[in-house]
C-alpha positions as CSV (number, residue, x, y, z in Angstrom):
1,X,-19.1,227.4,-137.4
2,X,-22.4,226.5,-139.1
3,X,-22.0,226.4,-142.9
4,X,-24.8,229.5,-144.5
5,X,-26.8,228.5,-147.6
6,X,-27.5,231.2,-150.5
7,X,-30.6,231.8,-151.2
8,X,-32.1,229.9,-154.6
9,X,-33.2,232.5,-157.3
10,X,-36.7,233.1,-157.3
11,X,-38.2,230.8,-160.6
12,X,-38.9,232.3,-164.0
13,X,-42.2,231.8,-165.3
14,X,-42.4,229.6,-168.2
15,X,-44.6,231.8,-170.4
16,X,-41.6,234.9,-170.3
17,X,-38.7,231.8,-171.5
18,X,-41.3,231.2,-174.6
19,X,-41.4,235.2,-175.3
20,X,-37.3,235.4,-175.2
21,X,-36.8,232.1,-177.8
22,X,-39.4,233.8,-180.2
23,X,-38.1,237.4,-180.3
24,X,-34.6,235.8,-180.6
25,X,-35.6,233.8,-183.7
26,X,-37.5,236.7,-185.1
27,X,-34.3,238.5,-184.7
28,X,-32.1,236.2,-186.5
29,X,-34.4,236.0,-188.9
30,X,-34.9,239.7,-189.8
31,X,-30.5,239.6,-189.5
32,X,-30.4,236.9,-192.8
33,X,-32.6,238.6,-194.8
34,X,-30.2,241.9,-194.5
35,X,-27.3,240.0,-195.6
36,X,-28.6,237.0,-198.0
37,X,-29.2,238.9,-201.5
38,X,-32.6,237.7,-203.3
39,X,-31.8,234.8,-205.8
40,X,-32.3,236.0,-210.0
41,X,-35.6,236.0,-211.7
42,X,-35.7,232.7,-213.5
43,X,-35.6,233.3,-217.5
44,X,-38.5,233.0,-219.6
45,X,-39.1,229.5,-221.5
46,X,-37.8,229.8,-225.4
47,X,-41.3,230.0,-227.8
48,X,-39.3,227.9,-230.3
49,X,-40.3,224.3,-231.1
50,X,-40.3,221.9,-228.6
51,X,-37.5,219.1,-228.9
52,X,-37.3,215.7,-228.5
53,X,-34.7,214.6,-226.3
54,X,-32.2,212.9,-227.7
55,X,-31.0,209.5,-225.8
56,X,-27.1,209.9,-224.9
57,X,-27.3,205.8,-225.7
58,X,-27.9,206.3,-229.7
59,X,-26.3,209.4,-230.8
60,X,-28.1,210.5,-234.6
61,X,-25.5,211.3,-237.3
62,X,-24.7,214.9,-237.9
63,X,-26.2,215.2,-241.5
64,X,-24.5,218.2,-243.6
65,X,-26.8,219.7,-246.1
66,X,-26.7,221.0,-249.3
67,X,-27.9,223.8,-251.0
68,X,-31.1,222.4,-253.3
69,X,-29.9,224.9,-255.6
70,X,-26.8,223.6,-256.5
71,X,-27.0,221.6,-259.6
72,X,-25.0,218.7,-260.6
73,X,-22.3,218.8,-263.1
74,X,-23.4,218.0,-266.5
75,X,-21.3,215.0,-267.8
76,X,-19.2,215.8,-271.0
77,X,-21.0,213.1,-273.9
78,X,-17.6,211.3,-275.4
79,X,-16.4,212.0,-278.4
80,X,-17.6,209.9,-281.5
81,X,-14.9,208.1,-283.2
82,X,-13.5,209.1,-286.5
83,X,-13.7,205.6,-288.2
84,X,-16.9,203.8,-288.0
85,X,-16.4,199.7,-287.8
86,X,-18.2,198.2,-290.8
87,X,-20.1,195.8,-290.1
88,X,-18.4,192.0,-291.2
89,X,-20.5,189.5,-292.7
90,X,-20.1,185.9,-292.0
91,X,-17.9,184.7,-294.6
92,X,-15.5,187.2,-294.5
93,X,-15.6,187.2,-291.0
94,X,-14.5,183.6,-290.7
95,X,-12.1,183.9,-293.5
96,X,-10.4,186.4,-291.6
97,X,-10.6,184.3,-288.8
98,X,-9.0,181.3,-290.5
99,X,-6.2,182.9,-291.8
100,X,-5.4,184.7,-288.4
101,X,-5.2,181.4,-286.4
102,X,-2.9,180.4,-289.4
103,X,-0.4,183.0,-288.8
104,X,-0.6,182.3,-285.2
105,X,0.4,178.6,-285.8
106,X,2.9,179.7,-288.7
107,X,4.9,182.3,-286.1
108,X,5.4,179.6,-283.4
109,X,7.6,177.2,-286.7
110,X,11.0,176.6,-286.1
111,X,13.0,177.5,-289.5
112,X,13.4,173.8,-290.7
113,X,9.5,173.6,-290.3
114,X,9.0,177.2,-291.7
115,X,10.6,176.1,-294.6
116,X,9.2,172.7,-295.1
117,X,5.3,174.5,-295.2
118,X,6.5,176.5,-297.9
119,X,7.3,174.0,-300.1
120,X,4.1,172.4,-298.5
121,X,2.3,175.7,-300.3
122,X,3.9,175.8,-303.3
123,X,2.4,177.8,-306.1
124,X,-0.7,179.5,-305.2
125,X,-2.0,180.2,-308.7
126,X,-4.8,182.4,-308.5
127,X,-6.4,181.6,-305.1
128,X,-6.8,184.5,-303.1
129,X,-6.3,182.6,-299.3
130,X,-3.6,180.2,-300.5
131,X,-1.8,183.4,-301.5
132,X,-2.0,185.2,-298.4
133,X,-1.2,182.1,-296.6
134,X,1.8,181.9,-298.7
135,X,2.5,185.5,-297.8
136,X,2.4,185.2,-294.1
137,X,4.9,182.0,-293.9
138,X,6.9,184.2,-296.1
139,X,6.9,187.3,-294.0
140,X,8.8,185.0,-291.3
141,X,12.0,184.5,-293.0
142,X,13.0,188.1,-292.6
143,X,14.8,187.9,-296.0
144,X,14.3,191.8,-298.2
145,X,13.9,188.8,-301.1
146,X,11.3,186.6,-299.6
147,X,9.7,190.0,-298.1
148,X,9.0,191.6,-301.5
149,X,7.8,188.4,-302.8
150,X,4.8,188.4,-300.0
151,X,4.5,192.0,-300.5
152,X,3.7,191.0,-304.0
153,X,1.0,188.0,-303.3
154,X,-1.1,190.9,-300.4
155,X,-0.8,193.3,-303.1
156,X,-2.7,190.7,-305.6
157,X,-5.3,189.9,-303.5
158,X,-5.8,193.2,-302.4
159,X,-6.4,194.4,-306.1
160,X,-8.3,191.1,-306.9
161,X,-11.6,191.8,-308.8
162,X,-12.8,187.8,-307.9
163,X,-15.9,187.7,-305.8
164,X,-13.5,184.9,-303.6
165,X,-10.8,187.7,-302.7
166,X,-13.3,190.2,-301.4
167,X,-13.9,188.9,-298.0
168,X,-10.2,188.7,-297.6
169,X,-9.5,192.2,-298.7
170,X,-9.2,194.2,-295.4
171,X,-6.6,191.7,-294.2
172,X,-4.7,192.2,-297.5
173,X,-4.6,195.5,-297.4
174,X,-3.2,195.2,-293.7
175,X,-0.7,193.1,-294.9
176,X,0.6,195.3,-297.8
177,X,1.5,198.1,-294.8
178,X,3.0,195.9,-292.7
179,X,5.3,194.3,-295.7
180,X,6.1,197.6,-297.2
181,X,7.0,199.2,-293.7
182,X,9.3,195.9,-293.1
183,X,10.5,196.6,-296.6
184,X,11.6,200.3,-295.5
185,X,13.1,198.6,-292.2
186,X,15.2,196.0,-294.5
187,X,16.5,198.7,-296.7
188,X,17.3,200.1,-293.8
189,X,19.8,197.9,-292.4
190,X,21.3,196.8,-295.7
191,X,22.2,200.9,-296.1
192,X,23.7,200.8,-293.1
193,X,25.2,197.4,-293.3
194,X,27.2,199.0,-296.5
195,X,28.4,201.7,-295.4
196,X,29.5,199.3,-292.1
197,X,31.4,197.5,-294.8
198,X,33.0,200.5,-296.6
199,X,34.2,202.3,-293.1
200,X,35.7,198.6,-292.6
201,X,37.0,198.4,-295.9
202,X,39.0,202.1,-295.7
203,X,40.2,201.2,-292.1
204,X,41.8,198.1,-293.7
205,X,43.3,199.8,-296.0
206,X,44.8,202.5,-293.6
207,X,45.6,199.6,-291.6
208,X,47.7,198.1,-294.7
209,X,49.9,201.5,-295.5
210,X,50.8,202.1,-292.0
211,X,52.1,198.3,-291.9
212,X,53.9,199.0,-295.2
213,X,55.6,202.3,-293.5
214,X,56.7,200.3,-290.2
215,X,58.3,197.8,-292.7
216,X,60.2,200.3,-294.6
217,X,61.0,202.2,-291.1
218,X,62.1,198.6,-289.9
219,X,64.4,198.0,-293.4
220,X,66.0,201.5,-293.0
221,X,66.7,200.5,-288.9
222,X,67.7,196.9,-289.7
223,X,70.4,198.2,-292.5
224,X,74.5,198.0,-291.8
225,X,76.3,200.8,-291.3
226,X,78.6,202.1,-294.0
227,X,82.5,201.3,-293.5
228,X,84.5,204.5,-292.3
229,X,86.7,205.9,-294.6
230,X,90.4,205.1,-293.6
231,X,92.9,208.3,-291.7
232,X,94.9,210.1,-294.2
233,X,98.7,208.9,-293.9
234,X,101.0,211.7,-292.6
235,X,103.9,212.9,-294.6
């Protein structure tokens, strides 16, 4: 049996294809503007100053100000000293001087040498630096009888009227305070060094009758009994 062909469809004009794509796209287009809401109004520029970018590279330092009127602190002047230095004059600066390295050199003597430079000295007579030299070799020997004998010499030249003791004066005078406080010191210790040798004496003493009862306690131990008196004979 002969196989029967179907007709073909008839051909569509081009012209009606191009009318269909454009009302489809005009379509779609009408659709997303429906449903896509309208993007925000962009915001108005700031009216401030313009500024400078600043590089991400070289960061500037965050500088914290301060209020101009702050003022500083005022700065407390010190207080002026009580005692004004007088001013030394040449001579009685290096007289001073002299007998300071002195006492330096004397305080470094061993006794045998300490006493050898004070026989050295000897008598001072009347000169005002021999005597204080005397006096500080003497000060050394920490004897109450050598110290009130260089407690003497300071206290000469300190009430000197010469023209040679003035320059040495305020050392003198330095020296009288520092003998008469070692005197105080020295008086000191030989008050208590008596009575140290009066507690000792009393103990010693206690010490001595408490013997004297042990011996007597010992004698009355140590003695023999009496012989018992014989038994009475019976009748």
């Amino acid at each position: 049996m002969p196989h029967e062909f179907a007709p073909a469809p008839a051909p569509v004009p081009f012209g009606t294809t191009r009318a269909r794509v454009g009302l489809w796209l005009a379509t779609c287009a009408l659709s997303a503007c429906a449903t896509t809401p309208l993007p925000p109004a962009p915001a108005p520029a700031p009216t401030g100053p313009a500024l400078s970018p600043v590089s991400a590279a070289s960061p500037q330092p965050v500088q914290a100000s301060t209020p101009a009127a702050v003022a500083a602190a005022p700065v407390a002047p010190p207080m002026p000293s009580l005692v004004q230095p007088a001013q030394a004059t040449a001579p009685e600066a290096e007289a001073a001087a002299q007998l300071l390295r002195y006492a330096d050199r004397v305080r470094a003597l061993t006794p045998a040498e300490l006493s050898l430079e004070i026989a050295a000295l000897g008598d001072p007579g009347g000169v005002p630096e021999r005597q204080l030299r005397l006096s500080l070799a003497l000060m050394h020997l920490n004897q109450p009888v050598e110290t009130a004998r260089a407690l003497g010499l300071a206290q000469r030249v300190a009430n000197s009227p010469t023209p040679e003791a003035a320059p040495l004066k305020p050392l003198a005078r330095l020296l009288v305070q520092r003998f008469m406080e070692q005197r105080k010191l020295e008086e000191a210790m030989d008050k208590q060094a008596a009575q140290l040798r009066d507690h000792q004496r009393r103990i010693d003493q206690l010490n001595e009758r408490l013997e004297a009862m042990r011996a007597i306690e010992r004698s009355i131990n140590n003695r023999a009994p009496a012989p018992a008196a014989p038994a009475p004979r019976a009748p």
